[in-house]
C-alpha positions in Angstrom: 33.2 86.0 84.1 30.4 83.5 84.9 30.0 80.8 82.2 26.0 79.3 83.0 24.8 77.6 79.9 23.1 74.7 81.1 23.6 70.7 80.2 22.2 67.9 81.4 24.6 64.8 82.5 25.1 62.2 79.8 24.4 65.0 76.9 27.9 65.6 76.0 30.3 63.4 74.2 33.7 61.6 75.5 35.8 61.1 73.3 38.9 59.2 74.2 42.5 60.1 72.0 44.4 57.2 70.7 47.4 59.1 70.5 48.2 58.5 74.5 47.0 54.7 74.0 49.6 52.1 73.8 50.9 51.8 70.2 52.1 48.1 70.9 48.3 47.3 71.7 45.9 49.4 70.2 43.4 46.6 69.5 43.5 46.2 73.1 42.6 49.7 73.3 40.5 50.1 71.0 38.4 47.4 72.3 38.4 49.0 75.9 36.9 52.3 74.0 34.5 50.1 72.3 33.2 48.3 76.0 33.5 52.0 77.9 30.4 54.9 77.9 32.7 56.6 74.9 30.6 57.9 72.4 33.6 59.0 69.7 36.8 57.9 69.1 39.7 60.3 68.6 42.4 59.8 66.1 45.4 62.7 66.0 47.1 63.0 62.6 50.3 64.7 63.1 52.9 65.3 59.8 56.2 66.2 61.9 55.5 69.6 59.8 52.0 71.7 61.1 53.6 70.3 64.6 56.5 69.4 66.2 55.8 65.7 66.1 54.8 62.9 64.0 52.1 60.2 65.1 49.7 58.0 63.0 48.0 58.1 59.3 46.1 56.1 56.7 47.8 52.7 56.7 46.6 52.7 60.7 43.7 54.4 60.9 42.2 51.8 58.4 42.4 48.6 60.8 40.9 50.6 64.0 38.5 52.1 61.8 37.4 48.3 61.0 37.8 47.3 65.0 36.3 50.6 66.2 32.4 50.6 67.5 32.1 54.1 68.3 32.4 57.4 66.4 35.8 57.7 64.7 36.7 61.5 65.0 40.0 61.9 62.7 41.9 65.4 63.8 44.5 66.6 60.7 47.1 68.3 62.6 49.2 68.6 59.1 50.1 70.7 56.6 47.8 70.9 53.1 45.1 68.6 54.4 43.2 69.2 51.3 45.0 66.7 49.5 44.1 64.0 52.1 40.4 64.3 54.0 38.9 62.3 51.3 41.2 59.7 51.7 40.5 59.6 55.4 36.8 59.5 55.2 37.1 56.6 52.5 39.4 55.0 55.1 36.4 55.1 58.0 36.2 58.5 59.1 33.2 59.6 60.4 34.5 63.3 61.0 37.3 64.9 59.7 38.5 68.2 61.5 41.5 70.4 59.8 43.3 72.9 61.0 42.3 76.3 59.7 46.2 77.9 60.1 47.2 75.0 57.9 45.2 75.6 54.7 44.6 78.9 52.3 41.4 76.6 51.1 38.9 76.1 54.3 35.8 76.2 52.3 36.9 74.0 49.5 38.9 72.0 52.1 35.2 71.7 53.9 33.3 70.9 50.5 35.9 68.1 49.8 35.1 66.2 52.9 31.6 66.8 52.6 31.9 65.3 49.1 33.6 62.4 50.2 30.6 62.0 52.6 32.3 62.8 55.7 31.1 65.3 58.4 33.8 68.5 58.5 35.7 70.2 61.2 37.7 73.2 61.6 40.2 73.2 64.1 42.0 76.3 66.1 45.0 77.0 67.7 45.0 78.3 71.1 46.4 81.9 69.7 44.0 81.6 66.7 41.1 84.2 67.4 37.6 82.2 67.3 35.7 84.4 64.8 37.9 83.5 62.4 35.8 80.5 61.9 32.4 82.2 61.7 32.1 82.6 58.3 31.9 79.1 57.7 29.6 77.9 60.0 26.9 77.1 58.2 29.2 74.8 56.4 30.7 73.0 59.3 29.7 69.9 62.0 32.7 70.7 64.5 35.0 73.1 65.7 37.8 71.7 67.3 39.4 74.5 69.9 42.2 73.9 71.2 43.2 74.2 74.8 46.8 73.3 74.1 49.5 73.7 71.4 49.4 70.7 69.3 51.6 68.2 68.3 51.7 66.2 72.1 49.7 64.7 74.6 50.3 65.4 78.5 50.4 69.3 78.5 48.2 71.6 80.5 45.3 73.2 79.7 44.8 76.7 78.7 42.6 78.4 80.9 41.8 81.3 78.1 40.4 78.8 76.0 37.0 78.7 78.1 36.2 82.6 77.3 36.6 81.4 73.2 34.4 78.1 74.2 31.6 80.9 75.4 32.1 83.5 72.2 31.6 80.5 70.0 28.4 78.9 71.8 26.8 82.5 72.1 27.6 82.6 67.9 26.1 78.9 67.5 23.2 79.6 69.4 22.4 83.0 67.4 22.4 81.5 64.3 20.4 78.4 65.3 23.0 76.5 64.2 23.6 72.4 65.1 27.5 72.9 65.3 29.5 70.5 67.9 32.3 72.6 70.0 35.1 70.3 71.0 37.9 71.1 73.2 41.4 69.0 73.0 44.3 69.2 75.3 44.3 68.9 79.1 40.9 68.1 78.9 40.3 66.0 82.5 38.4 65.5 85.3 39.6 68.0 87.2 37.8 70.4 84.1 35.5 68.8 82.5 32.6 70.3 83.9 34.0 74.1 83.6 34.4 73.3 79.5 30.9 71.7 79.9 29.8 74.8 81.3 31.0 77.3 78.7 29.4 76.0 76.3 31.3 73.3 74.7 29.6 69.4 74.1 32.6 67.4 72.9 35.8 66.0 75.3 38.7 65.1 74.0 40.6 63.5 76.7 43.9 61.5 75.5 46.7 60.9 79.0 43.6 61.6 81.7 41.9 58.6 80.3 44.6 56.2 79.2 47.3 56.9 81.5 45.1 56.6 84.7 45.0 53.6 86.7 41.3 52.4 85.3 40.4 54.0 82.1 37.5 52.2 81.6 36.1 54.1 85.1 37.9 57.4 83.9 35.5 57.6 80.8 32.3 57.1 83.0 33.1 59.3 85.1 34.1 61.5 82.6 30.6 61.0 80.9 28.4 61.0 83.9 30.3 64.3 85.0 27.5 66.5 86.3 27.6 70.2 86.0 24.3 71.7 87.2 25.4 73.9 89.9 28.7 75.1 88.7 29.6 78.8 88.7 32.9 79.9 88.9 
């Protein structure tokens, strides 16, 4: 399959993940996010319970929120988020994305952040089928897909993922619909530009950007990655 939707560099959003920054200095790396091209900031809720893992919530995300310049792009990654997004968006939030396996209430869980004055996401699993989030469409900013299971950084990406990146594009661009498709987990250079080129607009890139020698260069290049003649 050939994936040729079109982009020009610099359209697409970086958005580095705090979850593979260093906990002991975050203001440190929040601060390198804020100086870099980054346009969002990602911020990985984890509960120990929707995933295998437990990370960050509301007592931090309030301070970076504060220090943060760019975008602040809160992913739930917990059970019953309905009972939290309006917190988070009170907290700073700019978006709030929510896992649609982790919720019998994706509509009213989408209204709530909406409410709250927040910009909604809906986030899928890798072995969550992508039409599942067509009916709400209309309702949503984002859809989160991703290219990994969740709960921890450093894992490599799922190829398969690209074929739902194209199914969702082709649905967004039928309905004339302004809907951001993000992918998260194993997102890198070494990729980038094949996500790009299957439609998606948003990169979540946690370990390529803050484990690399210079992350500050890794999010350029990351951002100025061009994909005009790419066919694979």
């Amino acid at each position: 399959m050939t994936f040729c939707y079109t982009f020009d560099t610099m359209s697409h959003i970086v958005a580095p993940s705090l979850l593979a920054a260093d906990f002991l200095n975050l203001e440190r790396d929040v601060s390198l996010v804020n100086q870099s091209e980054a346009d969002w900031l990602h911020f990985d809720v984890m509960d120990g319970v929707f995933v295998p893992n437990i990370s960050f919530g509301q007592p931090i995300l309030k301070p970076v929120a504060k220090h943060c310049a760019k975008v602040v792009d809160v992913h739930l990654m917990i059970e019953r988020p309905e009972l939290y997004v309006e917190e988070f968006v009170e907290l700073g939030a700019d978006y709030v994305s929510f896992h649609i396996e982790a919720t019998r209430h994706v509509h009213r869980t989408i209204q709530l952040i909406k409410g709250a004055g927040g910009k909604a996401g809906l986030a899928l699993n890798p072995h969550t089928a992508v039409e599942s989030a067509f009916d709400v469409l209309e309702d949503l900013d984002l859809v989160v897909l991703m290219s990994v299971n969740p709960g921890f950084g450093g894992q490599k990406f799922i190829y398969r993922t690209l074929h739902k990146i194209a199914a969702l594009k082709d649905e967004i661009t039928t309905r004339n619909l302004d809907v951001h498709i993000q992918v998260d987990g194993g997102v890198g250079l070494h990729n980038a530009e094949k996500i790009l080129q299957a439609g998606a607009n948003v990169l979540v890139a946690g370990s390529a950007v803050f484990k690399s020698d210079d992350p500050t260069d890794t999010i350029s290049r990351l951002k100025n990655v061009g994909i005009e003649n790419l066919h694979f």
